[in-house]
N, C-alpha and C positions, 0 to 999 in steps of 0.2 A: 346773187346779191344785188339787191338795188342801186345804183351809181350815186344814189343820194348816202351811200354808208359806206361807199370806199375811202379808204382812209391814204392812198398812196397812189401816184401817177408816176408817169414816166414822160421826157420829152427824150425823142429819138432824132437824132441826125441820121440822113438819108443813108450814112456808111455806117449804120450800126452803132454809134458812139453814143452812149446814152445818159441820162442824169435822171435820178428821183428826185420827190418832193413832198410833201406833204402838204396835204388839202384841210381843207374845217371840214369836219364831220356831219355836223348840224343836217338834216333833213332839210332837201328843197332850199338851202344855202349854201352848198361845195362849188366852188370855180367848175367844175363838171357839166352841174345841172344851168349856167348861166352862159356855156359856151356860143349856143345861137341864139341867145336873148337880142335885143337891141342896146345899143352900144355904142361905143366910140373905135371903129376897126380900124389897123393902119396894115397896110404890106409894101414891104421895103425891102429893096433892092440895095444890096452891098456886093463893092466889090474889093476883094484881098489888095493891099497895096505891094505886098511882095509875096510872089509866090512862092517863097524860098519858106514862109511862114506859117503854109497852112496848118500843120499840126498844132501849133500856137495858138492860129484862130477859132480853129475848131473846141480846143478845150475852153479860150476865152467865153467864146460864145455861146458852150453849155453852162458857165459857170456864171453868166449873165442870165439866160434863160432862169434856170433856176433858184437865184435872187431874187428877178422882177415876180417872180408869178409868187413869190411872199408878199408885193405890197398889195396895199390895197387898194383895191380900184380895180386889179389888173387879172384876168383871168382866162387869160391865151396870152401864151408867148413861145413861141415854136419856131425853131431854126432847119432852116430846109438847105439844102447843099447840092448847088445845080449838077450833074450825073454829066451833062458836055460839057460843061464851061467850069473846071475847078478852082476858078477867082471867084465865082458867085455864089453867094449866098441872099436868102430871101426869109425875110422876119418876118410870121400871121404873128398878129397882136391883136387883143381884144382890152379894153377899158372900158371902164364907166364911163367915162365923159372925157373931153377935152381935156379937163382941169388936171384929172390921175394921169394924163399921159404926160400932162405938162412936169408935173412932181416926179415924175419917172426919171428925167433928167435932174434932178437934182438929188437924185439916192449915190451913196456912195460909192454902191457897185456899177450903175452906169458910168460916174466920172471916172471909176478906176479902169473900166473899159475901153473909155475914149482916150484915154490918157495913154494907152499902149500902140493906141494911129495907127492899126492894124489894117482898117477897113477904113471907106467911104460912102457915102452913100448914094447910087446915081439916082436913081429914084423912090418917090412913095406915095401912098397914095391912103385917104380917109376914106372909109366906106361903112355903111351901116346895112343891117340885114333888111332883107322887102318887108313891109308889115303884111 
């Protein structure tokens, strides 16, 4: 089957934890086919504020994944879970532009994210693909 007529994805945490989603269908428009397009890339570095909470953050942060990659603009959002260091976690994100990454911040399910002070963020970084 084509990747342009998949109609369901998956984002997996590195310990098997998983979440579905649903993609547009549309030919040569699914978040799929725009993954290494050019972009607006972020990767960030989080760290657990209590380790006593990771189960917590783990589900938060599938259920955040899984929100963002509905808005629009936004077509990578993927949660990786460091294997030595279980306080870290590292977010690929991919946008349209500056602009959707900005409105990312202002969806509901991000505030309700931030709002649980789970995680911080040490660093992140903008990157864009080589043409």
């Amino acid at each position: 089957m084509d990747i342009a007529h998949r109609s369901a994805c998956q984002v997996r945490l590195s310990d098997g934890l998983k979440t579905e989603w649903q993609v547009d269908a549309r030919p040569m428009e699914t978040k799929e086919t725009t993954m290494f397009t050019s972009g607006y890339y972020i990767t960030a570095e989080l760290r657990l504020k209590d380790a006593a909470k990771i189960g917590q953050a783990k589900q938060a942060l599938s259920v955040l994944a899984e929100k963002t990659l509905t808005e629009t603009g936004c077509s990578i959002f993927t949660v990786h879970h460091d294997t030595n260091e279980p306080t870290r976690f590292l977010l690929w994100e991919r946008f349209d532009d500056e602009q959707a990454f900005k409105r990312h911040f202002d969806e509901p399910h991000t505030r309700d994210y931030m709002a649980l002070d789970l995680t911080e963020v040490v660093q992140y970084f903008v990157s864009n693909v080589l043409d």
